[in-house]
C-alpha atoms as one frame of an Amber mdcrd trajectory, in Angstrom:
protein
  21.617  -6.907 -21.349  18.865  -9.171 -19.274  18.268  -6.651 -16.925  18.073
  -2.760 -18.236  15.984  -0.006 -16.509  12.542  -0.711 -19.334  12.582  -4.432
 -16.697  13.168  -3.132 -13.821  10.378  -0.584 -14.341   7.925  -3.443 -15.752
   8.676  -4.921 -12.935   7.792  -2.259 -10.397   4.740  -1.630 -12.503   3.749
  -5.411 -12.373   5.021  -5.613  -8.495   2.559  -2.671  -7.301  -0.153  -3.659
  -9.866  -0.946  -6.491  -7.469  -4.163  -7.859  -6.952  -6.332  -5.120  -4.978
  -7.625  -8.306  -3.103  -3.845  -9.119  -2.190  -3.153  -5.631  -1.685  -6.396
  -5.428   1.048  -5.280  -7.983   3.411  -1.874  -7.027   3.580  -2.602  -3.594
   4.911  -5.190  -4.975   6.588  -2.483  -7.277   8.242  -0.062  -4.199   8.549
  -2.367  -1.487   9.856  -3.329  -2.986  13.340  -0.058  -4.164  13.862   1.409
  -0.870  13.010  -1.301   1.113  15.146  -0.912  -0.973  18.047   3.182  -0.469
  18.313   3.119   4.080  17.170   0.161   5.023  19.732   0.717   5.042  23.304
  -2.834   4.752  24.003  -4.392   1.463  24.333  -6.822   1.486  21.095 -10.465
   0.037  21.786 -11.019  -3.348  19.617 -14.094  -1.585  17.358 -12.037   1.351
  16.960  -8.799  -0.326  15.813 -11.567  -2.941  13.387 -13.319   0.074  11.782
  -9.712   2.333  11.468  -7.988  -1.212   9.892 -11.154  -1.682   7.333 -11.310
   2.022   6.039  -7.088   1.960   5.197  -7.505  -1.758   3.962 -10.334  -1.171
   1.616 -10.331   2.256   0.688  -6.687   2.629   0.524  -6.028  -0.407  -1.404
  -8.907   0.901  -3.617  -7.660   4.228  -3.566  -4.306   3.240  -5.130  -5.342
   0.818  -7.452  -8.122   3.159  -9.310  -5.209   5.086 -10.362  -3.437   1.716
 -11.672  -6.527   1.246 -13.574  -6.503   4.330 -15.813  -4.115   3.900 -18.641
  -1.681   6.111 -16.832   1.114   3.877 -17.007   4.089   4.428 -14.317   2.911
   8.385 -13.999  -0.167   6.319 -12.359   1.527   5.465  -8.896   2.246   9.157
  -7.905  -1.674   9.740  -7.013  -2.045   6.340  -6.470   0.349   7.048  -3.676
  -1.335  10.434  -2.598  -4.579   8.564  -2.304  -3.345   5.860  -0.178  -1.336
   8.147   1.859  -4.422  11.175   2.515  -7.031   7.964   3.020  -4.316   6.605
   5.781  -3.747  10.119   7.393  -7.349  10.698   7.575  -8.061   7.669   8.798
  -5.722   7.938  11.697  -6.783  11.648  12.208 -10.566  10.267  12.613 -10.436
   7.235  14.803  -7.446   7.832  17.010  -7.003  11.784  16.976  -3.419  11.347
  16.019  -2.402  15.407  15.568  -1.107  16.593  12.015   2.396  16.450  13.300
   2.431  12.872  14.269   0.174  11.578  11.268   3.103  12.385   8.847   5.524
   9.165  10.830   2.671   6.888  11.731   0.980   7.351   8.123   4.657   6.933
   6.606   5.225   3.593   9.099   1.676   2.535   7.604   1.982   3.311   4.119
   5.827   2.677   3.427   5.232  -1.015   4.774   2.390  -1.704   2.678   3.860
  -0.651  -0.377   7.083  -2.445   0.474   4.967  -5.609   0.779   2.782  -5.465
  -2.088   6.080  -4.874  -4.185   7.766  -7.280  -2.892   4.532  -9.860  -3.316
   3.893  -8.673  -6.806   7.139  -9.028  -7.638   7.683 -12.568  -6.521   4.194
 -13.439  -8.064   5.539 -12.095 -11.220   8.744 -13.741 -11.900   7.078 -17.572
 -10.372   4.232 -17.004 -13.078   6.931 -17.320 -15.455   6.236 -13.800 -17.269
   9.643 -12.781 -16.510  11.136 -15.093 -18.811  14.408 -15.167 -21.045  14.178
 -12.213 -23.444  12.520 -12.392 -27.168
């Protein structure tokens, strides 16, 4: 069997273990993009630069210490919880977004990003040729 779940987990665990540089300017791509469309108020330019930085870099940081520790796949749960409480707080600091709201615009946030380093680590995985026929 080519593909069995011990693959498709490697490859999750490969897909998310994306560069942290990669991983920075992709939600630095998403967040303002995502900010601008969920609040109804126009946010001010240095504002909207110093809200994108924090959830780029310490987010993407956030996630990836966890990836460093030799946690294995149990390592993406806090990962996750780290990315997600830096992106809530984040929102909850620049833009006063009220605990009710931060739980959709931190999901919109943090659901994209995660879709997109996936789908980017997973891509840069199998064209690197590491996903090749088995032993």
């Amino acid at each position: 069997m080519l593909i069995g779940p011990q693959s498709v987990l490697a490859a999750i665990l490969h897909g998310l273990g994306v560069n942290v540089l990669i991983k920075t300017a992709i939600v630095g791509l998403v967040a303002p993009i995502a900010i601008r469309m969920l609040l109804e108020q126009k946010a001010e330019k240095q504002r909207l630069l110093w809200a994108t930085l924090v959830m780029a870099v310490g987010g993407s940081l956030g996630f990836q210490v966890f990836l460093w520790l030799p946690l294995g796949f149990v390592g993406l749960v806090p990962g996750f919880v780290a990315f997600w409480v830096i992106v809530s707080c984040t929102l909850d600091h620049y833009f006063d977004v009220h605990y009710e709201e931060s739980y959709a615009y931190t999901g919109q946030i943090v659901g994209i990003s995660v879709l997109l380093w996936l789908i980017v680590g997973v891509a840069i995985y199998f064209l690197s040729g590491h996903a090749g026929a088995p032993r």
